[in-house]
C-alpha positions in Angstrom: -32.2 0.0 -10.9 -29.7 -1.8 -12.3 -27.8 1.2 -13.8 -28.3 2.8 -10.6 -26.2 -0.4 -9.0 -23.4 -0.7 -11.9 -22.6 3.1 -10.4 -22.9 2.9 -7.6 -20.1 0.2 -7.6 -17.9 1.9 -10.2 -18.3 4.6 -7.6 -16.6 2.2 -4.7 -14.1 0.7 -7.1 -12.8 3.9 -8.3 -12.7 5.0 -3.8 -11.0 1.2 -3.9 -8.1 2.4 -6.4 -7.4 5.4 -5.1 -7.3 5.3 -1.5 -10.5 7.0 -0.8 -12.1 4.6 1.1 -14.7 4.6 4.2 -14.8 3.1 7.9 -17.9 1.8 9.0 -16.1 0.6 12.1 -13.2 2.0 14.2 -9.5 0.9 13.1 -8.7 -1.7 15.4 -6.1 -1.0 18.5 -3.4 -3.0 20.2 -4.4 -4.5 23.9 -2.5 -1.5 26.9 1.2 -2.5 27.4 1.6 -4.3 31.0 3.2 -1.6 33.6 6.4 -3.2 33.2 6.4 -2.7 29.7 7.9 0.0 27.1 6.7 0.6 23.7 9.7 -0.9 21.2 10.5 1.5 18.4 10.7 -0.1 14.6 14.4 -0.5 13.3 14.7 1.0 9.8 14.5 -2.4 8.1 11.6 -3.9 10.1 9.3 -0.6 9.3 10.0 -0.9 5.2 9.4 -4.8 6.1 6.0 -3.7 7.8 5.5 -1.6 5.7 5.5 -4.0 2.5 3.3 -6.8 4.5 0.6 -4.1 4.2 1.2 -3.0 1.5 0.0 -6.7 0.3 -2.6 -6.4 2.6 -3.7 -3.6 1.0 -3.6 -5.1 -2.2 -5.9 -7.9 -1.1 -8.4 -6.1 -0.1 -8.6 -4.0 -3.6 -9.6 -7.3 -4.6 -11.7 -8.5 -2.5 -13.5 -4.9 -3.2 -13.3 -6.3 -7.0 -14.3 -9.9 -6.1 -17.4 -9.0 -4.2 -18.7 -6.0 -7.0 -18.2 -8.5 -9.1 -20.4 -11.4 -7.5 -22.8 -9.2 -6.3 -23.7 -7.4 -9.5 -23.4 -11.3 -11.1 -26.4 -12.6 -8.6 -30.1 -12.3 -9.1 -30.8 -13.7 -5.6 -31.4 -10.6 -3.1 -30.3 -12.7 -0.2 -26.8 -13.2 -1.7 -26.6 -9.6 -3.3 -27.4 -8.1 0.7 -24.5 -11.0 1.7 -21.7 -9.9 -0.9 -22.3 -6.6 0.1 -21.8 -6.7 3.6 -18.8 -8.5 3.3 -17.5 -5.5 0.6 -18.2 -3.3 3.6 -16.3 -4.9 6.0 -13.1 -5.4 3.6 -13.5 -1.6 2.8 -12.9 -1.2 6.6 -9.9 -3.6 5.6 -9.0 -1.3 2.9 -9.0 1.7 5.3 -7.3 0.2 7.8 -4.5 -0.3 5.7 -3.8 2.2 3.9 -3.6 4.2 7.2 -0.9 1.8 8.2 0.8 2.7 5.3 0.5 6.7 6.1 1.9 5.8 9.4 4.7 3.9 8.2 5.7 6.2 5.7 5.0 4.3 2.7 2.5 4.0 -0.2 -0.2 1.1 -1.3 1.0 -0.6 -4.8 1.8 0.7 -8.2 -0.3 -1.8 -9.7 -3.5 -1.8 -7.7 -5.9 -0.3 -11.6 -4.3 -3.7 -12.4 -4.9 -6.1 -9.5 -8.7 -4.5 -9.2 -9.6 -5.5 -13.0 -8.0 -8.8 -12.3 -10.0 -9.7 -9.9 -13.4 -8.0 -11.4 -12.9 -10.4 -14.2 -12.7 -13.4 -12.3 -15.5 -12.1 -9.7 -17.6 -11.9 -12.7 -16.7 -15.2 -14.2 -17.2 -17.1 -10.7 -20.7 -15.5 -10.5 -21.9 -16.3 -13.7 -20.9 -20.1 -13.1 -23.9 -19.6 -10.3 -24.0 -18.9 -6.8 -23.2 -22.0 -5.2 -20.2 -22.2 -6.9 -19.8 -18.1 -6.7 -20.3 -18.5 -2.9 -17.8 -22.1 -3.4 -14.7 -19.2 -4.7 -15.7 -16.8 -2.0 -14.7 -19.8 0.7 -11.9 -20.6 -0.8 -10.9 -17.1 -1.3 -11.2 -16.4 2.5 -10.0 -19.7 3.5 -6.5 -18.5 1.5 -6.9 -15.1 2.8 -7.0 -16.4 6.4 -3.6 -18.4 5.7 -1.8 -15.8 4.6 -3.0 -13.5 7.2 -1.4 -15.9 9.7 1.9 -16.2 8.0 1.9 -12.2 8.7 1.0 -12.3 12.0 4.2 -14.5 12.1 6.3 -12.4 9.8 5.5 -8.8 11.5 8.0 -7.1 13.4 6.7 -7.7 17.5 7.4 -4.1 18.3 4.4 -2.9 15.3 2.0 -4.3 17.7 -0.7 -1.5 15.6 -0.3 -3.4 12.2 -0.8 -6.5 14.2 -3.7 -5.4 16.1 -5.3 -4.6 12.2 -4.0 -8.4 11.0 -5.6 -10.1 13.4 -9.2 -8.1 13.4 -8.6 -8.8 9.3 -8.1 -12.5 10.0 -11.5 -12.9 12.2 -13.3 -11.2 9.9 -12.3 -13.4 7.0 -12.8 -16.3 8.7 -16.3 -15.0 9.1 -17.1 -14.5 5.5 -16.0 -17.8 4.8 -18.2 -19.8 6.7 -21.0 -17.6 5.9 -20.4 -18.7 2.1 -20.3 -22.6 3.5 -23.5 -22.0 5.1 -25.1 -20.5 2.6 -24.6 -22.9 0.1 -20.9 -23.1 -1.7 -19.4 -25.9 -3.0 -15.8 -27.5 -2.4 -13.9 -26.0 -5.6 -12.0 -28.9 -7.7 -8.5 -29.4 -6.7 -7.0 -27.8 -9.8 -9.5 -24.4 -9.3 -8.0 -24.4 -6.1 -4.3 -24.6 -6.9 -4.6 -22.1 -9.4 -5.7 -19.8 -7.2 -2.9 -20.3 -4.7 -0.5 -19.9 -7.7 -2.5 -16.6 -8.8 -2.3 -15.6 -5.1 1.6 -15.9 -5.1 2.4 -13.8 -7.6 0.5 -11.1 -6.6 1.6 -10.9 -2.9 5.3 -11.2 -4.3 5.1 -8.6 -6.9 3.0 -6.3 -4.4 5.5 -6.6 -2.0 7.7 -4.4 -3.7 5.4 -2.6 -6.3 
């Protein structure tokens, strides 16, 4: 069984790397303009602009496809291993939902994203073998992170791509979600300087993905 499982995920990170990824829900759509209302075209600069936002986007959620293989293959508990993996499936409707973003803007996901995913495997691995309370402890501060800088994009995103916003903010609930599933379930308040570093870690990635 547990071969069958360290497949089956190689099978969904390799889908995670290259794009190949599954909806289990529909992509989400913008709310109908008002009658008075006329759909605004993007200007050159703000589509390579939206364009880059989800690009990092998309890069998050190559990791968080990393994070949760990771913690779920790291668990014994059943309970957590059925929790991890539902949040995976969700964020794989993230992944989707950005990379068609990106087909629609005309652009591509990141260079880098063999390299982001075994980032973030690693550390999902290392989190889960520290146990599940602090395993579940990274996966709320993860989201909590997530959810901040999904609002600084909701600020950041051109008004007039009302579609990429319409996937930001369905992103945003759904990470806010998974966090306070982990806090009920058990995680622990990461030290300050776990914390930080993550933040830091977080930085360069979204700056570097932003243009690779």
């Amino acid at each position: 069984m547990l071969l069958d499982e360290w497949i089956s995920e190689f099978d969904r990170g390799l889908r995670s790397m290259t794009g190949v990824s599954r909806m289990t829900r529909p992509m989400p759509v913008p709310p109908p303009l008002e009658p008075a209302e006329t759909a605004a075209e993007l200007s050159p600069a703000e589509r390579n602009h939206a364009a880059a936002l989800m690009r990092v986007n998309h890069v998050g959620e190559v990791c968080a496809q990393a994070l949760y293989q990771a913690q779920k293959l790291a668990t014994r508990s059943p309970t957590l291993k059925n929790a991890f993996d539902h949040a995976a499936r969700e964020e794989e409707d993230h992944l989707a939902w950005t990379s068609r973003r990106l087909d629609a803007l005309e652009s591509r996901p990141s260079l880098l994203n063999p390299l982001w995913y075994a980032g973030a495997l690693a550390i999902g691995l290392v989190a889960g073998r520290l146990g599940d309370r602090v395993s579940l402890g990274f996966m709320a501060e993860t989201e909590r992170q997530v959810e901040h800088h999904l609002n600084g994009h909701l600020d950041a995103l051109p008004e007039a791509d009302r579609e990429s916003r319409a996937v930001v903010e369905q992103m945003r609930a759904d990470e806010a979600a998974h966090g306070k599933a982990a806090v009920d379930a058990g995680g622990i308040e990461l030290p300050f300087p776990a914390r930080a570093l993550m933040r830091a870690a977080s930085k360069v990635m979204t700056r570097t993905a932003y243009y690779v």
